[in-house]
C-alpha positions in Angstrom: 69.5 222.6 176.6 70.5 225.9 175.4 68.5 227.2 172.0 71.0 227.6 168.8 69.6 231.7 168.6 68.8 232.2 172.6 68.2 235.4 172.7 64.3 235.6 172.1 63.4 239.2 171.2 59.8 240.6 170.3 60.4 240.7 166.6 62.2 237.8 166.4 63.0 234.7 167.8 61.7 230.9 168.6 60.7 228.3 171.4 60.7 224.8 171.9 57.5 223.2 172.6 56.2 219.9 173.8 52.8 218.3 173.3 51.7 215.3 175.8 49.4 213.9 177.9 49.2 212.8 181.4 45.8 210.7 182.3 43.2 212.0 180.2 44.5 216.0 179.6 47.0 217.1 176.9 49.2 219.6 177.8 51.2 222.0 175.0 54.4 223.5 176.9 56.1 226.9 174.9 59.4 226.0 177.5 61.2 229.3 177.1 58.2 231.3 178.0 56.7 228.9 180.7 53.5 229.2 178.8 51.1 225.6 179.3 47.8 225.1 177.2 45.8 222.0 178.1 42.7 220.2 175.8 41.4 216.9 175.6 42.7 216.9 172.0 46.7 217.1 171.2 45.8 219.7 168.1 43.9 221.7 170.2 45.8 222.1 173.1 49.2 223.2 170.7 46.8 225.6 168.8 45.8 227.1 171.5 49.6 227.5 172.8 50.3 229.0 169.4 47.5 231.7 170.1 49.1 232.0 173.7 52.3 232.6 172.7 51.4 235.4 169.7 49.5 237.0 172.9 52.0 237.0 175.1 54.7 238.3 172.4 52.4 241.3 171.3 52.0 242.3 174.8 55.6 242.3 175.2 55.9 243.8 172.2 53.7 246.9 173.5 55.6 247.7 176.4 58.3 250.1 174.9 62.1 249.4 176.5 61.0 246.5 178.3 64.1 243.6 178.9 63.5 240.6 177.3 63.8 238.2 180.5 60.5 237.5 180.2 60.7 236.0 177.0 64.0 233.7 177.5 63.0 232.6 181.4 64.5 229.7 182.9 62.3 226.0 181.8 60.6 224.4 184.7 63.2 221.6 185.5 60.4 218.4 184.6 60.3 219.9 181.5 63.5 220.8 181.1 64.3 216.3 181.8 61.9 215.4 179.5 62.7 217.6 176.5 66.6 216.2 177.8 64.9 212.6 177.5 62.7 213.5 173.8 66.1 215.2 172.1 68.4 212.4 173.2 65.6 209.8 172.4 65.4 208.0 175.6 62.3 206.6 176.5 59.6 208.4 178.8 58.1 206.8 181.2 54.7 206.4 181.7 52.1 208.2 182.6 53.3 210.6 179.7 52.4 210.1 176.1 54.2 212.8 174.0 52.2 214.1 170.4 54.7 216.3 169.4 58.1 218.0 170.2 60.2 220.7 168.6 61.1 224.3 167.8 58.3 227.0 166.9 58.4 230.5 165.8 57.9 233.1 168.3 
């Protein structure tokens, strides 16, 4: 799925994230910037992908000139399917249980 605005740039831009667990972990996912979190709480672990991401941006952010590849990479294809499967409202099979799902500020 291609973002609406895909060209994520260190002043501006957004990311889709997914929140869900598999067996007793929660995992938060930032899919353009292949950035995973993991808690045993939901709200923890997409908190902490929130702090992730701001990190990652600054840094980016420091490094004067520098292409923005790194913050528009190419998803990890099982994330990819089951943001395909969330968006289109299909069901997900278990062992997932998905929190959350959307678009966040970068």
């Amino acid at each position: 799925m291609v973002l609406s605005n895909p060209m994520n740039t260190p002043q501006k831009g957004k990311f889709r994230h997914i929140v869900f667990r598999d067996g007793d972990t929660w995992y938060a996912v930032a899919l353009e910037f292949n950035i995973v979190e993991s808690s045993d709480d939901p709200k923890l672990a997409f908190m902490s992908l929130l702090q992730a991401v701001s990190g990652y941006v600054t840094s980016l952010n420091k490094i004067k000139g520098a292409r923005f590849s790194p913050l528009n990479q190419k998803t990890d294809p099982e994330y990819e399917s089951l943001w395909a499967k969330l968006t289109a409202k299909k069901s997900i099979k278990s062992p997932f249980e998905v929190a959350m799902f959307g678009y966040s500020q970068a």
